[in-house]
C-alpha positions in Angstrom: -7.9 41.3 186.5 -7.0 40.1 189.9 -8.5 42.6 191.8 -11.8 42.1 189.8 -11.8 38.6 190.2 -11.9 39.3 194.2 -15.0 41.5 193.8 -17.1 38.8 191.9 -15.9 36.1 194.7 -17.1 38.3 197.3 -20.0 39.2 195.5 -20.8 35.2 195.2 -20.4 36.1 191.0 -17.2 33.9 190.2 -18.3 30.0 189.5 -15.8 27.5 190.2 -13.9 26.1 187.0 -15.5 23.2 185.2 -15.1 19.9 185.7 -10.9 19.0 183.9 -9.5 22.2 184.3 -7.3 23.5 186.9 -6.8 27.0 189.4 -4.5 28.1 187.0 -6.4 27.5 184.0 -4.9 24.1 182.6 -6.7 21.3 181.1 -6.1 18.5 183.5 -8.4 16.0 182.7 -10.3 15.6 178.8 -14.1 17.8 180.3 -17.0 16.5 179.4 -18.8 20.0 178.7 -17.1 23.1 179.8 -19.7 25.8 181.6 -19.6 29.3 181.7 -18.2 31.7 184.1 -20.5 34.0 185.0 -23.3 33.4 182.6 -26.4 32.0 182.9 -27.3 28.6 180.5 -30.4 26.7 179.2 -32.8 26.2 182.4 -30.2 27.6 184.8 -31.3 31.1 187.1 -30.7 34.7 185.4 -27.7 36.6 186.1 -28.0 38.5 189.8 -28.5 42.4 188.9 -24.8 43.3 190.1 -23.5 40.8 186.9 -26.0 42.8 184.6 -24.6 46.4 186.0 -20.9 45.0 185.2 -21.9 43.3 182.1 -23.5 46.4 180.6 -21.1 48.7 181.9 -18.3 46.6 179.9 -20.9 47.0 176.6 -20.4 49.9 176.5 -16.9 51.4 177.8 -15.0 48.1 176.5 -11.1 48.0 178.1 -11.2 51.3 176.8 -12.2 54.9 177.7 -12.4 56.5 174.5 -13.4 59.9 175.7 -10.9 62.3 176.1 -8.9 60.4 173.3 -5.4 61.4 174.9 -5.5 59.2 178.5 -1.5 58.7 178.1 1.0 60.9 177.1 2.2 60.2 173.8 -0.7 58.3 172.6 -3.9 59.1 170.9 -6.7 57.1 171.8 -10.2 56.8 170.5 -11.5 56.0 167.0 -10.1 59.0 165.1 -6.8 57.9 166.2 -7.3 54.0 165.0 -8.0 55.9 161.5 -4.6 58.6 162.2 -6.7 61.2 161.6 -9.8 62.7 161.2 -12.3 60.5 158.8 -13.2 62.2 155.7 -16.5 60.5 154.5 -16.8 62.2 151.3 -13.6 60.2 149.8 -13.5 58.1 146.9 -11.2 56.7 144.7 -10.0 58.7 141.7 -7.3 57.8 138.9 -6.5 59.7 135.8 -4.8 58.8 133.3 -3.5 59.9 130.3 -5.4 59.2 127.0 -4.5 55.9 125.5 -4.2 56.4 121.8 -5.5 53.1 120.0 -3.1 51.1 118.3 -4.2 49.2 115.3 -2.2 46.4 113.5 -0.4 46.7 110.1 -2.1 45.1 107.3 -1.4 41.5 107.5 0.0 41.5 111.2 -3.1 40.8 112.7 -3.5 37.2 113.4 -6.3 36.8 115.5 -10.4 38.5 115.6 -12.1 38.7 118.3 -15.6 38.9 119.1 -18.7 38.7 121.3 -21.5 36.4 121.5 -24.7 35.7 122.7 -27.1 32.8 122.9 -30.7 34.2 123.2 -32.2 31.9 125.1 -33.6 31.5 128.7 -31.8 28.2 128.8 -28.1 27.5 128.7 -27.6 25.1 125.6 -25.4 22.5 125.0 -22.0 24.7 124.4 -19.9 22.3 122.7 -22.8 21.1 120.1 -23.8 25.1 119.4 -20.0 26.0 118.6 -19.8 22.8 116.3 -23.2 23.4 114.5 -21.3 27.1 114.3 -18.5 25.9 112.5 -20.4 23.9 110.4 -22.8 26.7 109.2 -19.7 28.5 108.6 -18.8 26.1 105.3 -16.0 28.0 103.9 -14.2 28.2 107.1 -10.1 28.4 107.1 -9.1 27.4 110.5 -11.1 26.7 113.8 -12.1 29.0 116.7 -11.3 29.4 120.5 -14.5 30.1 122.3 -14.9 30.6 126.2 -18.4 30.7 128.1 -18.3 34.4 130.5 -21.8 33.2 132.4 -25.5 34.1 131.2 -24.4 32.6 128.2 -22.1 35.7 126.8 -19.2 33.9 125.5 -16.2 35.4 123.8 -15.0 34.1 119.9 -11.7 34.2 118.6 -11.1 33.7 115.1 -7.6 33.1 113.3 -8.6 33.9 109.5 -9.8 37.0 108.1 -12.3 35.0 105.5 -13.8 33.4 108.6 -14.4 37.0 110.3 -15.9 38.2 107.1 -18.4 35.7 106.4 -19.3 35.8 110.1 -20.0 39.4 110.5 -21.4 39.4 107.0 -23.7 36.1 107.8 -26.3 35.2 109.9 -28.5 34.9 111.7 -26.9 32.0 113.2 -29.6 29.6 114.6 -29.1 26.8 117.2 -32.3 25.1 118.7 -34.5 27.2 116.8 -32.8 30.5 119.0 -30.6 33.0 117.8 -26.4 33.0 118.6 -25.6 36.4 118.4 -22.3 38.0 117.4 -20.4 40.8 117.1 -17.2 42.4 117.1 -15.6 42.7 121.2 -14.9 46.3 121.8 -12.0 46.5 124.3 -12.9 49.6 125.2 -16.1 48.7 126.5 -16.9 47.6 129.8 -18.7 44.4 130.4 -21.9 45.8 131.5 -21.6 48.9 128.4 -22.2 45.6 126.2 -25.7 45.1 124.6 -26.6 42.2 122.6 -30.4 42.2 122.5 -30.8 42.7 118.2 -30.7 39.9 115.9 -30.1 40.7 112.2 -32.8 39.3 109.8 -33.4 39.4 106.3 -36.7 41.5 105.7 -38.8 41.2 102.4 -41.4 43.7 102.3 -43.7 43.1 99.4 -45.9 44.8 97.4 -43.1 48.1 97.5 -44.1 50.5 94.5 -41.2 49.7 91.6 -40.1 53.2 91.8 -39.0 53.0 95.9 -37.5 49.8 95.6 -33.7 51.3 96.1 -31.4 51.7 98.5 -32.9 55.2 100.4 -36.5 54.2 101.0 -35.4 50.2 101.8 -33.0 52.4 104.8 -36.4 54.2 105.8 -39.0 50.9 106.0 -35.9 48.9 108.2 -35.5 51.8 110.5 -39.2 51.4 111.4 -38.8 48.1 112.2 -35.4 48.1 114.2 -32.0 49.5 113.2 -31.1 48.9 109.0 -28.2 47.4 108.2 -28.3 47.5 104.2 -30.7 46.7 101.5 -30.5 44.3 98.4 -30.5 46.9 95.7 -31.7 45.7 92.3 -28.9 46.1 90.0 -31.3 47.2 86.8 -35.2 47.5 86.7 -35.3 43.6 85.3 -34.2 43.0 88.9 -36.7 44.1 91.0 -39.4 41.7 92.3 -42.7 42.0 93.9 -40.7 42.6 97.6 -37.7 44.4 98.4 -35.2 42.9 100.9 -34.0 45.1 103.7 -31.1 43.6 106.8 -32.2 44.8 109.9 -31.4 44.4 113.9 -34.6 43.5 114.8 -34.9 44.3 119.0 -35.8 41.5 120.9 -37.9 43.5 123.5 -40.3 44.5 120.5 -42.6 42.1 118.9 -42.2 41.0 115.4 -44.0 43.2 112.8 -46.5 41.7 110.4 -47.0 44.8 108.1 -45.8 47.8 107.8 -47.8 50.9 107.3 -46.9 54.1 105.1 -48.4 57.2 105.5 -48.3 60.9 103.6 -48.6 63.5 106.2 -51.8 65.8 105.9 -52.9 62.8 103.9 -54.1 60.1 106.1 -56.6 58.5 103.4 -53.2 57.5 101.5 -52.2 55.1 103.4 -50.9 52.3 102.5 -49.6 48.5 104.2 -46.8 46.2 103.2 -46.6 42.8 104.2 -44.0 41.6 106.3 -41.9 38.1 106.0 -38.8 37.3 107.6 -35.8 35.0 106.5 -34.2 32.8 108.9 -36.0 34.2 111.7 -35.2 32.8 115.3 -38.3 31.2 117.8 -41.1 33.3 118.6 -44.2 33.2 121.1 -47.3 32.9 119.3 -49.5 34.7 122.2 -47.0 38.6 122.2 -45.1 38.4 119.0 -41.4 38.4 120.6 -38.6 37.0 120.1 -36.6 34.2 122.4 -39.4 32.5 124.5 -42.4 30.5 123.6 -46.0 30.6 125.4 -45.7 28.5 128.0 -42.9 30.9 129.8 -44.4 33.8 128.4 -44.9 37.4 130.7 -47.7 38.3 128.9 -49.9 35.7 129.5 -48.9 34.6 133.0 -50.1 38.2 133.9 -53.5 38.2 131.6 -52.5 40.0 128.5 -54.6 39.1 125.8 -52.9 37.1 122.8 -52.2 38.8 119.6 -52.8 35.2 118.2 -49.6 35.2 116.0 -49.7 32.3 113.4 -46.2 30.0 113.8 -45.5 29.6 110.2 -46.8 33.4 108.5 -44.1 35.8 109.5 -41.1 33.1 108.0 -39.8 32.4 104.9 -37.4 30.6 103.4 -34.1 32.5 102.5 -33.7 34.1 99.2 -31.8 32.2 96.2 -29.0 33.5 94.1 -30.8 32.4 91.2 -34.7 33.6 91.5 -35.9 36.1 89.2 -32.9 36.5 87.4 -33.6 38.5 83.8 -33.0 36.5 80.8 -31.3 37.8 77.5 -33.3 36.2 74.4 -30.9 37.1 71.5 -32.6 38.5 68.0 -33.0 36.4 65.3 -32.0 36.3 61.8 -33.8 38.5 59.4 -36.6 37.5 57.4 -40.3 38.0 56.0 -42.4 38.4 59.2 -45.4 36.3 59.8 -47.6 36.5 62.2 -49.8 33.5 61.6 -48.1 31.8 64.9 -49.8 34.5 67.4 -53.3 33.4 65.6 -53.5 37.0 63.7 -56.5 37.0 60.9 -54.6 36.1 57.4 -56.6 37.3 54.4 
């Protein structure tokens, strides 16, 4: 260092210290702004061309000459030696493990359910209201829940009574806001990103179904069309059966809300024929594509000019079905006598 410190002085390089500091590099006095050695600053002269040759020079070979990589016996040099070897850049990480066999609880150990949730919705909703309207809609409900938000409003659900987990999976569509909370069971298996929730389940009445396919085969067939079926609501006896037949499905949100359905016979296209669609519970829709989960003003569709399929706000919804409606009634016979038919307006001689 000394000997290159000479050079610059001679060569008229080496600026004196600034103003607070000593020869030997101590702070004497507080400096007002220290200057640099060497280098040029705002408005000052450029660097003389023998500073550039030294500056570059020291850009490139550092303190170190890496290019024989042994310059001292006993020690490597260069950058295969910083790594102790040659780098292999083809290397990755790789574990394997055994397979985990998956333990499940003994009846009646298991004290907690957990599961996975989602609130379709471009906005993030007022958590602590949506998990209190959940409990709420949940009527029967044996003990409370733990919920915890994971970010884009995923949250997890645990549950501490079996009834509760039942009548969750088994209910729904759970609606806050007019938008959809989805649920379902948390897989811990599954990575994070493996997880989909983009399918609400919906109680589809498809009317105007011949008598004689209202069952549980063709009600599988007309929900797979529409999404992914779930189950149907078989009538228990021919009295049963109405002028719709009621089919859960996982309706897709990326896939706009049906408002018939159309059967066809292969070979045959003159038989056609087209069931209208209604839809129980159903979650907020835009009016101008048909899907689920935003309304018109944010909608993609029309920002870029699609043209609007013009759905109506109020046709596609109905209201849920009733335990009660068209139940069959039992009218018991009566007691024997002389018939007589002058009540039904029959001639009487």
């Amino acid at each position: 260092m000394g000997s290159r410190n000479a050079s610059m002085k001679a060569a008229g390089l080496l600026m004196a210290p600034p103003r607070g500091w000593d020869e030997q590099g101590g702070l004497g006095e507080r400096p007002t702004r220290p200057k640099l050695l060497g280098g040029p600053s705002a408005g000052s002269q450029p660097w003389p061309p023998a500073l550039l040759e030294l500056s570059k020079k020291e850009e490139y070979d550092g303190n170190w000459d890496d290019g024989d990589g042994m310059d001292e016996p006993g020690f490597r040099q260069g950058v295969e030696s910083r790594a102790d070897g040659t780098v292999n850049m083809d290397d990755e990480v790789y574990l394997e493990f055994e397979e985990e066999e998956e333990v499940k609880p003994a009846p009646g150990e298991q004290k907690s359910w957990d599961m996975l949730a989602r609130y379709m919705a471009s906005f993030k909703p007022n958590t602590s209201a949506m998990f209190t309207r959940f409990i709420d809609e949940v009527r029967h409900s044996r003990a409370g829940i733990e919920y915890s938000e994971k970010g884009k409003n995923y949250y997890t659900i645990t549950l501490f009574s079996k009834g509760d987990y039942d009548f969750i999976k088994r209910g729904g569509p759970w609606i806050f806001n007019q938008n959809a909370l989805i649920v379902t069971d948390l897989d811990p298996a599954k990575q994070p990103s493996e997880t989909v929730l983009n399918s609400v389940p919906v109680w589809v009445k498809i009317y105007d179904v011949p008598w004689g396919k209202q069952n549980k085969e063709w009600g599988m067939k007309y929900g797979d069309g529409l999404g992914e079926a779930m189950e149907v609501d078989v009538p228990a006896s021919e009295h049963h059966k109405k002028e719709y037949l009621r089919v859960r499905v996982k309706l897709p949100y990326d896939r706009r809300l049906q408002p018939y359905l159309t059967i066809g016979v292969k070979g045959k296209p003159q038989e056609k024929k087209r069931y209208r669609l209604q839809y129980e519970c159903l979650p907020y829709y835009c009016t101008h594509c048909g899907c689920m989960g935003h309304n018109t003003d944010v909608c993609e569709k029309k920002i870029q000019g699609a043209p609007s399929l013009n759905y109506d706000a109020h046709e596609l919804r109905c209201s849920p079905q009733k335990k009660f409606e068209h139940r069959p009634h039992y009218v018991p016979p009566t007691a024997k006598r002389g018939l007589s038919f002058a009540s039904f307006g029959s001639a009487v001689s």
